[in-house]
Structure formats: C-alpha cells, structure tokens
N, C-alpha and C positions, 0 to 999 in steps of 0.2 A: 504493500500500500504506500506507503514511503516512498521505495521509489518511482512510484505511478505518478503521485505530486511531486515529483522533483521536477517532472518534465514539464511542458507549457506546450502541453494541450488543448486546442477547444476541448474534446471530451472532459477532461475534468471538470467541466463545468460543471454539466449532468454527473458525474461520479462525484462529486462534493455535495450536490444535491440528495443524493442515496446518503451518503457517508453523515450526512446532517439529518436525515431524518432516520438513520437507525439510531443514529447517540439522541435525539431529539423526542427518541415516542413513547418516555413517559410524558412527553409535556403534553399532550395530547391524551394519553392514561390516567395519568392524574392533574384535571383540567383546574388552573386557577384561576380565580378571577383578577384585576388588575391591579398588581399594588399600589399601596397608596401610605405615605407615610410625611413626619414633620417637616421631610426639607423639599419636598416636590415642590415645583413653583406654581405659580397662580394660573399659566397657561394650560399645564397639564391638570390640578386638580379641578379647576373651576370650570373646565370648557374639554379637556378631552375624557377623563375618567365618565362623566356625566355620559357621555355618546353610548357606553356601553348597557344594552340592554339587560338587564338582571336575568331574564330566562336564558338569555345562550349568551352572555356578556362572557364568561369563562372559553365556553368553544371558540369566541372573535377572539379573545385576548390571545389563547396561545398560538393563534391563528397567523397573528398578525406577529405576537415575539419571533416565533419561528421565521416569519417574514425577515423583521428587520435582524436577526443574529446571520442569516444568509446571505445580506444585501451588506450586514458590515463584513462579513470575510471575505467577500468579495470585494468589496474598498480597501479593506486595508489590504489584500492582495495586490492592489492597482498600486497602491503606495509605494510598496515595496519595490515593485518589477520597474516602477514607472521612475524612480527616482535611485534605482541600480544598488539599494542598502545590501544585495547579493549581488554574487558576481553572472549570476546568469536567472533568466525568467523562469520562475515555478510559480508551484499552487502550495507551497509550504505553510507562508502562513495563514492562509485560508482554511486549511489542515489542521495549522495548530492553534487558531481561534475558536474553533469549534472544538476543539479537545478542552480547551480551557474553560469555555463558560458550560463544558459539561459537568467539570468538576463538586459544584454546589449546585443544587437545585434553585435557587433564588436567581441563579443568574440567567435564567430561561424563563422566568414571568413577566409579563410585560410590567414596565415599571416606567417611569420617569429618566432613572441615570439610565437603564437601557435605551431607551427612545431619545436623550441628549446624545449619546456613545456615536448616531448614526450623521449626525449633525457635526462631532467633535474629529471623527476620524477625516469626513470633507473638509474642514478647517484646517487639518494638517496637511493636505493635500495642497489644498493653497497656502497655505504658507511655507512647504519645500518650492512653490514655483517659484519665490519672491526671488530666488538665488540669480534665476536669468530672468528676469522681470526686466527691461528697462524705466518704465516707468508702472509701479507699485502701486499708486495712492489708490486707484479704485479696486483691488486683491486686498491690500490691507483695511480697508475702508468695510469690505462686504466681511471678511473675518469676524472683526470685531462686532460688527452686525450681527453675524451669526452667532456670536458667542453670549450676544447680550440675549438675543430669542433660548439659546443654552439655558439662559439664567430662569429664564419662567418658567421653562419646561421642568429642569430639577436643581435649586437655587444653587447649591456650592460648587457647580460648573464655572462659576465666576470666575473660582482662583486661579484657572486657566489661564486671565487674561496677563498674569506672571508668567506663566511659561511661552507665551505666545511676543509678551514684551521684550523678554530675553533672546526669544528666536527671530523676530525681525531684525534687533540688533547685531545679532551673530550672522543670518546671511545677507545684512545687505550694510550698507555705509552707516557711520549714525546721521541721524538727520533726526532731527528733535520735532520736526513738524509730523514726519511718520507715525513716532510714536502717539503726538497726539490725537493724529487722525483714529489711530486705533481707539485707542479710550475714547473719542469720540463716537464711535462705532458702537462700543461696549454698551452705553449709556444712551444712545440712540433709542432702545425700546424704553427704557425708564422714565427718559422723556415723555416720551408719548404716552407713556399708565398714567405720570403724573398728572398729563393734561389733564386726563379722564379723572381723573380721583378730583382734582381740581373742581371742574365741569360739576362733578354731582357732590359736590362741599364734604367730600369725607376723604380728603390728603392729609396721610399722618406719613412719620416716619414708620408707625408699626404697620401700615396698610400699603405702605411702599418696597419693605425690605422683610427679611424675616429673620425671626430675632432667633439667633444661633449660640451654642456653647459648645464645649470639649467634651467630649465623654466618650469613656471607653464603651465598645460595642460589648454585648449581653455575647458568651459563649456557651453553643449549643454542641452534641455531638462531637467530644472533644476528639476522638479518637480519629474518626473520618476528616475533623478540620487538620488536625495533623498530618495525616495522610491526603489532602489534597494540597496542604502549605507545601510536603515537600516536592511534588510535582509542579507544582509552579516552579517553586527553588532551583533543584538540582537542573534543571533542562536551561532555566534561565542563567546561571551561573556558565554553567558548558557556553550556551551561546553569546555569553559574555568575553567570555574566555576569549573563542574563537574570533569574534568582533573586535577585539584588541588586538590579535596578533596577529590580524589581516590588517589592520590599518595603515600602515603605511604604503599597502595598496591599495589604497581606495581615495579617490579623487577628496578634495577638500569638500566640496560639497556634500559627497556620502557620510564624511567622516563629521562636520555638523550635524545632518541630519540624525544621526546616530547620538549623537552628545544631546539633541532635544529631546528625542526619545525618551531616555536616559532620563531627563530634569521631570519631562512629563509623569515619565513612572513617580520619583520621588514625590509630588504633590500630589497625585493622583492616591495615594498610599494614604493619605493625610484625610482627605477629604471625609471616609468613610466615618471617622473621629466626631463632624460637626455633627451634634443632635443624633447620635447613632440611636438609629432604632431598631427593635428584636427582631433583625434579621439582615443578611447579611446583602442584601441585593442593591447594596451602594456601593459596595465592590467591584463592580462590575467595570466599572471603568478602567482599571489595574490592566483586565484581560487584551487592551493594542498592543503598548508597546510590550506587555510579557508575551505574548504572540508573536513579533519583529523577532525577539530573542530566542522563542524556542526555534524559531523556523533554523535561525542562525545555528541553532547546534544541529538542528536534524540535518539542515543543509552541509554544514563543515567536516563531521563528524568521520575519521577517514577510515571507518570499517565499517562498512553499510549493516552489517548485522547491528551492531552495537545502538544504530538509530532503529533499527526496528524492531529492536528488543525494550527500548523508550518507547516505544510506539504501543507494543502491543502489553507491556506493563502499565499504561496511560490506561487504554481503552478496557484493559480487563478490570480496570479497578473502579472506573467509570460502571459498566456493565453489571459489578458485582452491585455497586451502589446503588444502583437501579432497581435491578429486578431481585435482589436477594438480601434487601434490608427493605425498610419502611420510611427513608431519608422523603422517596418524594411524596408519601401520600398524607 
C-alpha cells in the first residue's frame, strides 16, 4: 500500500477514496451528530450547527466530515507535490492524513476546528505562493481574510494569524505595509459583526470576542491516548529526522516552507489548551503539518519494508480500535 502512494497516480485518487472509507466506516457505524463546544465561533454555532436537521442531522454530519477529511488530504497532498516539500510527487501525505485523524475518534465528527482545518490548509497554500509572488498585497490581503472567516467558524484559529505573520516575513522582503495588510484582512470580518452588533445596539466586547482561558484538557482512555500519542511521535520524529538531513538539498524555499510547518505544528499544539473541552476534537488541527512529517518518513525511509511495517502497525491498531473496543460508540 505504501508503495502504491509513493507513486502519483490518477488512480490513487479512487484508491484513497476506498482507503478512507474502510478507516472511515465506523463514522458512518456509529453516527454523531455535530459537535458543538465553548470555543466554536459564532458563524458555525449560530448559523451552520442550526442547518442540521435532528432526525438525520447525525447521517448529514458524518456525511459531510467524511467529505471534508477527503477534500483536506487531498489539499494538503497539492501542498506538498505542488511546493516540492518531497523530492518527487506522491499520495503520501494524503495516506498519512487519513491515518492520523483515524487515530481518535473525535477527529472524524464534524466539528468546527474540522471545518476551519479545510479553510487553514488553502491559507497555507497561498501563502507558500507568496515566495514567487511578485506582487503579494491581494494573496496576503485574501489570507488574512480567510483566517478572520477561521475565526467565526472555531474562534482560536486566530492564533494562526502568528504563524502566518512570521511566514510572510520569512518568504518574502519585510515590508511593514504587508504585514498590515494582513491584520487588516484578519479583522476585516470583525469589522463587519461589529457593524451588525452596532446596527441592533447590542456591541459589547463579550458579544464580539469570546472570553477564553488555559486549561488542561479532561483525559479519557489513557491507554489508547498513549498509544495513538506514540504514532503520531515516533513517524513524526523519523520524518523529522529525514527533513533535516535532506536539507541542504532542498531549495530555500522548500527548506522555509518546512521551518512554517514546523512553527505551525508548535501553536497548533497550544491551541487545544484554550477553554478545553471533554473531548479531544480541537486536536485536530495538529493532524497537516504531523501528516507533511509522517509522509517525510514513509517517503525517506530507505528499506521499504521498515515503512510498511509503520504502515500496517498504524492501521492494525486503528482497526483494533475500531471494531474491537467501544472507543467509537
């Protein structure tokens, strides 16, 4: 199977599609309905959550997760091929995006940070193009746009607009109007709630932003969180590895692109922390750039058994978790 995704095949296409709905069908087995928790933002609680009908709102939701977890492996696949972070086109981490949000069950219900995820992994997309951009302001301008619609959908997407500050500056000149084009971008949809909140005399700063704190997430299922922490780890470590001691082959551009990555993961880590609530499906964000990194080890790895022996320790354990525990129902 591994090496069927090494290649850059059309067929993988349809073969990623199978491969996502065998890891995919308890989401479908055991059907949830949308989550909904303190830090969604006002676009998704007040205006998408609502659309879902209570008699099959659980059938549309996993309907539609299943949608968009397909539609980001397949983005962040473009990312990858499209900006060379490997030295040749596959379907790795498409492979290994879907191996990763297999790992918990929470990260296959439709939610908020999952429905920002689809929105976040197109923002890094344009903002690796900044590098040969010659003129930027409307790529940086529609980013931070994007990132501010991020914000309604599930609010601590914002902190992005950090790693996104720091990546304009890394690939392109400084130019201090850039950046505030961006923040301007960011605050572009707040502007316009604030009109609205204006408009109908009920503008506070609590009905504007949402009030946030630190707190550690509630631990369920230590044993299984254990065992999916080190699958994330050990593959992401390897493909760290190999990332480092290929860089000095890799164009400066790659070799940014990979150091955002990198910053992204670290805040992306953090995020889960604001207002955690019983359950782990703010996580989800984690699974791009730990995806970039496992593909990096599956791709590098120089005794092809040794990757498909990760591969099929990943999906046995997956499989176990599935259908011979009680994780998803």
């Amino acid at each position: 199977m591994v090496g069927l995704f090494k290649q850059k095949s059309p067929v993988n296409i349809i073969l990623l599609l199978v491969f996502g709905l065998v890891l995919k069908a308890p989401l479908f087995l055991f059907q949830k309905p949308a989550l909904v928790s303190v830090t969604d933002g006002k676009l998704y609680s007040g205006y998408i959550v609502p659309l879902f009908d209570p008699a099959n709102g659980a059938a549309i939701a996993s309907l539609l997760a299943f949608a968009l977890l397909y539609i980001q492996a397949l983005l962040l696949n473009y990312l990858v091929n499209e900006y060379r972070l490997l030295p040749r086109p596959n379907y790795l981490p498409a492979m290994a995006y879907l191996l990763i949000t297999s790992l918990l069950p929470e990260w296959n219900y439709f939610s908020a940070p999952l429905l920002a995820n689809t929105l976040l992994i197109w923002i890094f997309i344009q903002l690796f193009k900044l590098y040969n951009a010659p003129r930027g302001r409307e790529i940086i301008y529609n980013i931070g746009l994007t990132t501010g619609v991020c914000a309604f959908i599930f609010f601590p997407s914002v902190w992005v607009t950090i790693c996104l500050l720091i990546g304009v500056m890394t690939l392109r000149p400084f130019r201090l109007n850039e950046l505030f084009l961006l923040l301007m971008g960011v605050l572009t949809p707040f502007y316009f709630y604030a009109v609205y909140l204006f408009l109908n005399d009920s503008l506070t700063v609590k009905s504007l932003l949402i009030d946030f704190h630190f707190q550690l997430p509630p631990v369920h299922n230590t044993i299984w969180l254990s065992v999916g922490a080190a699958l994330l780890a050990v593959p992401f470590l390897i493909g760290g590895y190999f990332v480092q001691t290929h860089l000095h082959k890799m164009l400066i551009q790659v070799r940014k692109n990979w150091s955002i990555l990198l910053l992204y993961l670290l805040l992306t880590i953090g995020i889960p922390f604001l207002n955690a609530p019983d359950s782990f499906h703010n996580w989800v964000l984690i699974a791009v750039p730990f995806a970039a990194f496992h593909a990096a080890a599956y791709f590098y790895l120089p005794r092809s058994w040794v990757a498909l022996a990760l591969f099929v320790i990943t999906t046995g354990i997956i499989f176990y978790e599935q259908y011979g525990t009680a994780l998803w129902q």
